[in-house]
C-alpha positions as CSV (number, residue, x, y, z in Angstrom):
1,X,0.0,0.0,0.0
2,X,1.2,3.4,-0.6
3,X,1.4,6.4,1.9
4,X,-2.0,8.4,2.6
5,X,-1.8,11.4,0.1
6,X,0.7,9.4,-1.9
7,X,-0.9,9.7,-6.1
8,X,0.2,6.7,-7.7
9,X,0.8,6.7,-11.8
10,X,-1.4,4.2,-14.0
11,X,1.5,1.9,-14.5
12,X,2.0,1.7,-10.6
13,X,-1.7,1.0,-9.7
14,X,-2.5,-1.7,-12.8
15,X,0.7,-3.2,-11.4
16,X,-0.2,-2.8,-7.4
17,X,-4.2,-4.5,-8.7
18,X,-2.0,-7.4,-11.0
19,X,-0.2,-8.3,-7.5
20,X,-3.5,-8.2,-5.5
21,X,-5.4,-10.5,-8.2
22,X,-2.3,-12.8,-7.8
23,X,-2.4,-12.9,-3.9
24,X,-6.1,-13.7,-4.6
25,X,-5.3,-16.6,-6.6
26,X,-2.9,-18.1,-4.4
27,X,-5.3,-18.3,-1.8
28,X,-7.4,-20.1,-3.6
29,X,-4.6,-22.4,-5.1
30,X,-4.0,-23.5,-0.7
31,X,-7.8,-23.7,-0.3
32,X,-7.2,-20.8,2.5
33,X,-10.0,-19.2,0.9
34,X,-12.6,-21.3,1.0
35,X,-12.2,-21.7,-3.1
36,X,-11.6,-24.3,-5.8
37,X,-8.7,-25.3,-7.4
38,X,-8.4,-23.5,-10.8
39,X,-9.4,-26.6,-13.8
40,X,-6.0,-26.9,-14.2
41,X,-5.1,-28.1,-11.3
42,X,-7.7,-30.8,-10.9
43,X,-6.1,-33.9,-12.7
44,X,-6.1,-37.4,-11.7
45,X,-3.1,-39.2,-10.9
46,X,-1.2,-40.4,-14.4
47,X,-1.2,-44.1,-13.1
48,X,-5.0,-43.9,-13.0
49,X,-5.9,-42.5,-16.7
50,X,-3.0,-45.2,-17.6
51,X,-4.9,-47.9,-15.4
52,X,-8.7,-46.8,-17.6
53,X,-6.7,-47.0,-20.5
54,X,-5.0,-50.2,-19.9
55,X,-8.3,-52.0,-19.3
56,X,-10.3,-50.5,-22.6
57,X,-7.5,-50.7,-25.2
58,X,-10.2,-50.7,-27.6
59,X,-11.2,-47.5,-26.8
60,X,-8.0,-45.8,-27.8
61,X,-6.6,-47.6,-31.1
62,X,-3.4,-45.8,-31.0
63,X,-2.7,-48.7,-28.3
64,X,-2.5,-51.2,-29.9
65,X,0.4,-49.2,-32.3
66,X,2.5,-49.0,-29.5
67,X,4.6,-51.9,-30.1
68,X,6.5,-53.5,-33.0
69,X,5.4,-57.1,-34.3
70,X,1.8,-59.0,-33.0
71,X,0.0,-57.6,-29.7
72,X,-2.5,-59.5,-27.6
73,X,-4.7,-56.8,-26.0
74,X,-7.5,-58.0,-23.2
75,X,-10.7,-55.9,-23.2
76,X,-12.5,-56.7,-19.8
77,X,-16.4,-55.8,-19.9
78,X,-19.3,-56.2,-18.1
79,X,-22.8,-55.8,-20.1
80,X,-26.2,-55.4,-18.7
81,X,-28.8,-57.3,-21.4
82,X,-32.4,-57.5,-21.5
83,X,-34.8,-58.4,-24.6
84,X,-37.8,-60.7,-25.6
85,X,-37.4,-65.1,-25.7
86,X,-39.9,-67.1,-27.4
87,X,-40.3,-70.6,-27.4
88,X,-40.1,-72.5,-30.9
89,X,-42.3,-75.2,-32.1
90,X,-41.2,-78.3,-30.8
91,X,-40.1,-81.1,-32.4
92,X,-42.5,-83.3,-30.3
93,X,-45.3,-80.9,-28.9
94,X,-47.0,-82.4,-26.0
95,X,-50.7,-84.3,-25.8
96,X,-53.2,-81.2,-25.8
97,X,-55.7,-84.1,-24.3
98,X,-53.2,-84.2,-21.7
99,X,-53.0,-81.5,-18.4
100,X,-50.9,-79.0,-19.2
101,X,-47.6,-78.9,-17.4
102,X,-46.4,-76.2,-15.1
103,X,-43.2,-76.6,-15.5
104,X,-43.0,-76.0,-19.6
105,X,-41.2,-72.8,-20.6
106,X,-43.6,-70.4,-22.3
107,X,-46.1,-71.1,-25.1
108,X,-48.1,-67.9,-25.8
109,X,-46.4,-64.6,-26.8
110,X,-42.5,-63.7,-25.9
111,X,-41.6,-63.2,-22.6
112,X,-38.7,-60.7,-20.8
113,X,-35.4,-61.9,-20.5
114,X,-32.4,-60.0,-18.3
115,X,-29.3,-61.2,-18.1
116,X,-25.3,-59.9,-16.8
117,X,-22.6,-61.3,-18.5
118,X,-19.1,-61.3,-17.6
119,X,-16.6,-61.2,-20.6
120,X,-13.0,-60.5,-21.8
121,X,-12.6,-60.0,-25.4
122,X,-8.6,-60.7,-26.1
123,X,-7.5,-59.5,-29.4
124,X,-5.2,-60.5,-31.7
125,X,-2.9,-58.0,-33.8
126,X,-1.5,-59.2,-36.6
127,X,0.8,-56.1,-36.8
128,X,1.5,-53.0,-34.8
129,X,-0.2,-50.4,-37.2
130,X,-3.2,-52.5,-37.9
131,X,-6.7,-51.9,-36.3
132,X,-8.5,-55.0,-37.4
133,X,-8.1,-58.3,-35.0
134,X,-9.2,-61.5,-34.4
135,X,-10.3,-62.2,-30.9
136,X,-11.7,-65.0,-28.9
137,X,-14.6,-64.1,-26.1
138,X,-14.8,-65.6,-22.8
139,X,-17.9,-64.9,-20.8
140,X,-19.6,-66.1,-17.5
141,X,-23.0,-65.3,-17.0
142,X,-26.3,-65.2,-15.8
143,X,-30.2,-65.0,-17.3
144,X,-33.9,-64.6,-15.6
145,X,-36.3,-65.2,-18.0
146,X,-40.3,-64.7,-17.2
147,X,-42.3,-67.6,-18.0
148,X,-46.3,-67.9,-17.9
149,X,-46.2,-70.4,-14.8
150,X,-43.1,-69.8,-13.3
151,X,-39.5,-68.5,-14.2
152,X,-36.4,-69.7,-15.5
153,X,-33.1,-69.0,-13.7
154,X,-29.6,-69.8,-16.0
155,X,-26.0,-69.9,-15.2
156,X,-23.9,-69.7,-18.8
157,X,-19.9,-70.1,-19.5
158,X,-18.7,-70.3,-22.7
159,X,-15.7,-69.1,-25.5
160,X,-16.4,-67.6,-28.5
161,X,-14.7,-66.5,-32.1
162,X,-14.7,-62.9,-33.2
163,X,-13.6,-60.5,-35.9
164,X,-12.8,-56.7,-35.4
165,X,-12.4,-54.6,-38.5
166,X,-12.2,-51.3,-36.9
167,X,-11.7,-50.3,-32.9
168,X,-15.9,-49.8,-33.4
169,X,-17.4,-52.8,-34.5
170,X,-16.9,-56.7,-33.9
171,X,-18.7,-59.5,-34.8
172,X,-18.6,-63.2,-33.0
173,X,-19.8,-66.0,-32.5
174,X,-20.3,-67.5,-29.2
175,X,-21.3,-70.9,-27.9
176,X,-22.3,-71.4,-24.2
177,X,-23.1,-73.9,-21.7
178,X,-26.4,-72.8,-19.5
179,X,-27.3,-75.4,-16.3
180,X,-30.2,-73.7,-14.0
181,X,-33.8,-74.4,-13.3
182,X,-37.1,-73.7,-14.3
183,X,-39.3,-72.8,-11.6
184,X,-43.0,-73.6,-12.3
185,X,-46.9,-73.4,-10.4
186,X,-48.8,-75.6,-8.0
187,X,-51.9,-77.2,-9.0
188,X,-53.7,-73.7,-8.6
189,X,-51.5,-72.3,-10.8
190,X,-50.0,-70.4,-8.3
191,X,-45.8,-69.9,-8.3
192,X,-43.5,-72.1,-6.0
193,X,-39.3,-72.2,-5.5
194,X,-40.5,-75.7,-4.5
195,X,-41.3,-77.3,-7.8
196,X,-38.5,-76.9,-10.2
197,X,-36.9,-78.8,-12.6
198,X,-33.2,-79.0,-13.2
199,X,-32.5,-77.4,-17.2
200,X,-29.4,-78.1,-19.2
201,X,-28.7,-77.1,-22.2
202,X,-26.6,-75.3,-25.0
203,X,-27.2,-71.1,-25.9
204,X,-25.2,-70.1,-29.6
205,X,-25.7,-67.1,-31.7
206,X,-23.8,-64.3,-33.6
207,X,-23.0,-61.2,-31.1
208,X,-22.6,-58.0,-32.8
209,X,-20.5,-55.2,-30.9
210,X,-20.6,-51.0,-31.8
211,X,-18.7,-48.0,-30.1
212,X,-16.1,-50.4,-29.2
213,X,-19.0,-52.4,-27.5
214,X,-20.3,-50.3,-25.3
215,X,-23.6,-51.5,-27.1
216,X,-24.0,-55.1,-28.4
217,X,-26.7,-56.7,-30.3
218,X,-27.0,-61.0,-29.9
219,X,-30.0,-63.3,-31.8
220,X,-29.2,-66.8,-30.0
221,X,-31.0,-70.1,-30.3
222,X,-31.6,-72.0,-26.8
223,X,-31.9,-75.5,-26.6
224,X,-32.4,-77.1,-23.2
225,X,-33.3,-80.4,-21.5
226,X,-35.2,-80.5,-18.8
227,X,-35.2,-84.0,-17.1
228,X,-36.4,-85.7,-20.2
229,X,-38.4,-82.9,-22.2
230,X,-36.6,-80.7,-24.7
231,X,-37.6,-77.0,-25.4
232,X,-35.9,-75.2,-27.7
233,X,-36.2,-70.8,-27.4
234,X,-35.6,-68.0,-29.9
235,X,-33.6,-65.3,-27.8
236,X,-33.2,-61.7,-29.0
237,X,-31.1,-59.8,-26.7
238,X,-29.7,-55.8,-26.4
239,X,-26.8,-55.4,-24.2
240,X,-25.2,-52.0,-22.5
241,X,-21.3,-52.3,-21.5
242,X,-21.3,-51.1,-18.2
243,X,-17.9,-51.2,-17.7
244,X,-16.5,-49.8,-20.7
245,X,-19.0,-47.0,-20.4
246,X,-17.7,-45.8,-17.5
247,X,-14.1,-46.0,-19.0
248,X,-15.3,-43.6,-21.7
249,X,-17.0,-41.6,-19.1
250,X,-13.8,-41.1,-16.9
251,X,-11.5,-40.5,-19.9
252,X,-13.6,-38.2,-21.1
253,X,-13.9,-36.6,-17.8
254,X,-10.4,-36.3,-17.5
255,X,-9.9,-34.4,-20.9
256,X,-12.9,-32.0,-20.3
């Protein structure tokens, strides 16, 4: 501050109000001043952004440049699915003389299906500057599926075999093994975790992945066993990355 009755020239007071507006800031910088950190300043540590980049590789294709000769790249992801399932006419249809049976999966109209699945896509590049791969597709699962007397409650693993011709879009096709039970109605019609049968049985169909599959589209055929009668189901399915959402949501968090 200058001395009362002391006139101060135009470069000596835009100076004096630079110095203040600096002092301001640096208050603010400590947090002494009850304010934010300028935008700046708020960035994640570098092994986190390499940690979210690490784990979608597919969602930054300049990855998979990054070395000389083949690169096997995993792509972890967890995808929330849900979408219509309709039983297909069997190949022996029962007796319609014959009571109905509770436990038969459902015969009039599609019924909801949710499922979580559980899957690593590992890629294979041929060379350091391509984008296409091939890949193979691991997943674990499991499926609910509404019936009209009951439900039907599915574990699934299986492997499948995919092609990647940009960092956007993949196709594959993936086999898997589902063991569960269907849950079906007393004689009243009236549901019960008490009567069940014990399904096995065999889920395949084409998979297609977009926006690095963040979104995925699957058409499966379901064939399962249960203790001596065979249904077979028409499953259309659309599934939402969870996982790899979030990646793209922190990354672009970051940059913004």
């Amino acid at each position: 501050m200058l001395p009362p009755g002391t006139k101060r020239g135009s470069s000596d007071q835009s100076t004096m109000e630079r110095m203040e507006i600096w002092q301001q800031e640096g208050l603010r910088d400590r947090g002494e001043g009850g304010g934010t950190l300028p935008r700046s300043e708020r960035t994640l540590p570098r092994w986190t952004l390499g940690l979210a980049l690490g784990l979608s590789l597919s969602l930054a294709p300049v990855a998979a440049q990054a070395t000389s000769g083949p690169t096997i790249v995993p792509v972890p992801g967890l995808r929330l699915e849900i979408g219509p399932h309709l039983l297909l006419p069997q190949p022996n249809p029962p007796d319609p003389l014959q009571p109905a049976d509770p436990l038969a999966l459902p015969d009039r109209g599609a019924h909801l299906t949710l499922g979580l699945q559980l899957q690593v896509a590992v890629l294979f590049f041929r060379k350091s500057e391509s984008l296409s791969a091939w890949g193979l597709f691991p997943e674990l699962g499991y499926m609910y599926q509404r019936r009209d007397l009951g439900t039907t409650a599915l574990f699934n693993a299986g492997l499948g075999l995919g092609y990647m011709p940009s960092p956007w879009l993949y196709i594959a096709y993936i086999p898997r093994f589902v063991v569960g039970r269907v849950y079906g109605a007393d004689a009243d019609g009236t549901s019960s975790p008490d009567l069940y049968r014990t399904a096995i049985g065999l889920r395949h169909g084409p998979q297609l992945g977009l926006f690095a599959g963040i979104l995925q589209l699957e058409l499966s055929h379901q064939l399962l066993s249960l203790q001596g009668r065979t249904q077979h189901e028409l499953v259309a399915l659309v599934g939402l990355d969870l996982f790899r959402l979030a990646v793209v949501g922190v990354i672009v968090g970051f940059r913004h």
